[in-house]
LOGU-400390 format. One record per residue (C-alpha): residue number from 1; residue in one letter; x, y, z. Coordinates in nm, 3 decimals, always signed. Each point is the difference from the previous one (the first is absolute). Layout:
N
seq, type, X, Y, Z
NUM, A, X, Y, Z
...
***
This chain:
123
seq, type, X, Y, Z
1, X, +2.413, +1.560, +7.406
2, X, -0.062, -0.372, -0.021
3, X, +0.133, -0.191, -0.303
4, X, -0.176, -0.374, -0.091
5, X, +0.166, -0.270, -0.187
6, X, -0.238, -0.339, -0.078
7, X, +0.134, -0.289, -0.182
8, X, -0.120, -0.371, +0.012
9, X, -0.224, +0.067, -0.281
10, X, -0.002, -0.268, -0.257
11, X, -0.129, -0.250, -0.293
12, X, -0.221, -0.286, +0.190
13, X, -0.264, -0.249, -0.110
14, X, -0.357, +0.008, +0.166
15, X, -0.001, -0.163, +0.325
16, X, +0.352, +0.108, +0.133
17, X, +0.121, +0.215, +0.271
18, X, +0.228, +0.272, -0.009
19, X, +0.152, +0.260, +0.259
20, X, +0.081, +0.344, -0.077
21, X, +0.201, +0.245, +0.231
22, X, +0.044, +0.322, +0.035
23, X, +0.237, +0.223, +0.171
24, X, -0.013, +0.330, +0.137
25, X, +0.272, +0.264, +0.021
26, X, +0.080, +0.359, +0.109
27, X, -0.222, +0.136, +0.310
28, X, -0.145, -0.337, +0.085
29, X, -0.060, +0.132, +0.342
30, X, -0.322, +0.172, -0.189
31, X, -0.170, -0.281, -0.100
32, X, -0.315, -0.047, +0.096
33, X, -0.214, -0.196, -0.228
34, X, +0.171, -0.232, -0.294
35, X, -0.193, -0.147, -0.260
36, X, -0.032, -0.238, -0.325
37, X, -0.189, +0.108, -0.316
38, X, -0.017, -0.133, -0.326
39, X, -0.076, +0.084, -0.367
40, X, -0.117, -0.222, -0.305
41, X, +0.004, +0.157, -0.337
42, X, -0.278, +0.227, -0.024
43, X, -0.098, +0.023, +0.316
44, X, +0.025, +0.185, +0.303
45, X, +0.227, -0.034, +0.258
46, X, -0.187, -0.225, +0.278
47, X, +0.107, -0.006, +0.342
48, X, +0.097, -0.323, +0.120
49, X, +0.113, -0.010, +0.387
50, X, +0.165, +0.224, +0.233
51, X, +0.124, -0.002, +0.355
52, X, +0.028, +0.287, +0.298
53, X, +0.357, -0.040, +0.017
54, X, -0.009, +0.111, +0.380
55, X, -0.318, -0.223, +0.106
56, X, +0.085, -0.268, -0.255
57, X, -0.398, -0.009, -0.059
58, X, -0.042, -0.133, -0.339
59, X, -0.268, +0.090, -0.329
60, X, -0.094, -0.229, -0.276
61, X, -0.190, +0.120, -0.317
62, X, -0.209, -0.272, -0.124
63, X, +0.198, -0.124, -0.242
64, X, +0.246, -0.108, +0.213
65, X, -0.222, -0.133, +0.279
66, X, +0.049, -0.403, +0.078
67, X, +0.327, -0.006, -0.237
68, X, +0.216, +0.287, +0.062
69, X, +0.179, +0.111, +0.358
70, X, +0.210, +0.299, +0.057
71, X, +0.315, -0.091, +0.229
72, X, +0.246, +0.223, +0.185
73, X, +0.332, -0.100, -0.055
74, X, +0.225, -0.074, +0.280
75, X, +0.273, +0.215, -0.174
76, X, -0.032, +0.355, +0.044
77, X, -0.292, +0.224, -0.236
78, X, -0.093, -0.327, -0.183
79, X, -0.339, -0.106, -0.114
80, X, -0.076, -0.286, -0.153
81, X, -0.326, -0.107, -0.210
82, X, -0.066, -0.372, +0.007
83, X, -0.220, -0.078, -0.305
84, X, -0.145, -0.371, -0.041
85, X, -0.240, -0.138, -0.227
86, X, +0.090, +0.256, -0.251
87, X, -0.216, -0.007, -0.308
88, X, +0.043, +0.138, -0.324
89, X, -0.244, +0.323, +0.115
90, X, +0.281, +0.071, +0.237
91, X, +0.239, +0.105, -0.305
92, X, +0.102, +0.353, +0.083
93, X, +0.264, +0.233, +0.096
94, X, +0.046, -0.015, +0.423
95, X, +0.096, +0.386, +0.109
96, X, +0.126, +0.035, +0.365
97, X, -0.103, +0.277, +0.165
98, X, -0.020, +0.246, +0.326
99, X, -0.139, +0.240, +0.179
100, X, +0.126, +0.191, +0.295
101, X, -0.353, +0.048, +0.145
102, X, -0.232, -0.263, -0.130
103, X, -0.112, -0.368, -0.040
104, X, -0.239, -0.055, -0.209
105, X, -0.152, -0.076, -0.324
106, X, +0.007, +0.322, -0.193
107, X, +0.285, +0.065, -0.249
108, X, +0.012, +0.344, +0.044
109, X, +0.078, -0.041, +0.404
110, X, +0.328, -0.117, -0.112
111, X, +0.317, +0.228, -0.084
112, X, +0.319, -0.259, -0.079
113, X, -0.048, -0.237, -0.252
114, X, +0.239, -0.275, -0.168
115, X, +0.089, -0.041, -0.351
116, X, -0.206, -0.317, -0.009
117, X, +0.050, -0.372, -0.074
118, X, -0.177, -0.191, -0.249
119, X, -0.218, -0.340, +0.071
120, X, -0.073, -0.202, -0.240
121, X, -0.237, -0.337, +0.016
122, X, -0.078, -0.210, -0.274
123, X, -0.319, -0.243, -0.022
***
């Protein structure tokens, strides 16, 4: 079992940065892929980046392409999610999540999620 915790998640105004973390628990020796997603309010949940936590190869989904960069902490079971740029179209919830056997884009790939962490840009 892996247990995710974000935070970082905040009120910003177009144009800012923010970081969020999050940090894994449990049988962290399993992870193999580790992943950010997000959700605005009446949408789906989108798939924003993701890293093979043993190759350290990276994803982006195109939303998050030029602005956004996924960073391994140095601490242990730590990912990070550099956002810059943010926009008001990036107001969503962030979910952290993992999978013990995949890395890529598809929701359904991963089994350990966080409770999620709320961004919020204004204009």
């Amino acid at each position: 079992q892996l247990l995710l915790a974000e935070s970082g998640g905040g009120l910003v105004q177009g144009g800012d940065s923010l970081r969020l973390s999050c940090v894994a628990s449990g049988r962290t020796s399993t992870l193999y892929g580790f992943a950010w997603f997000r959700q605005a309010p009446g949408k789906a949940r989108e798939f924003v980046a993701s890293v093979n936590w043993i190759q350290g190869t990276t994803l982006y989904g195109n939303s998050a392409k030029g602005r956004f960069a996924v960073i391994r902490g140095t601490g242990a079971n730590t990912l990070y999610l550099q956002m810059n740029s943010l926009q008001p179209e990036d107001t969503a919830v962030y979910y952290c999540a993992a999978s013990t056997y995949y890395t890529g884009d598809s929701r359904a790939q991963y089994n350990y999620w966080g409770q999620g962490t709320q961004v919020t840009v204004s204009s």
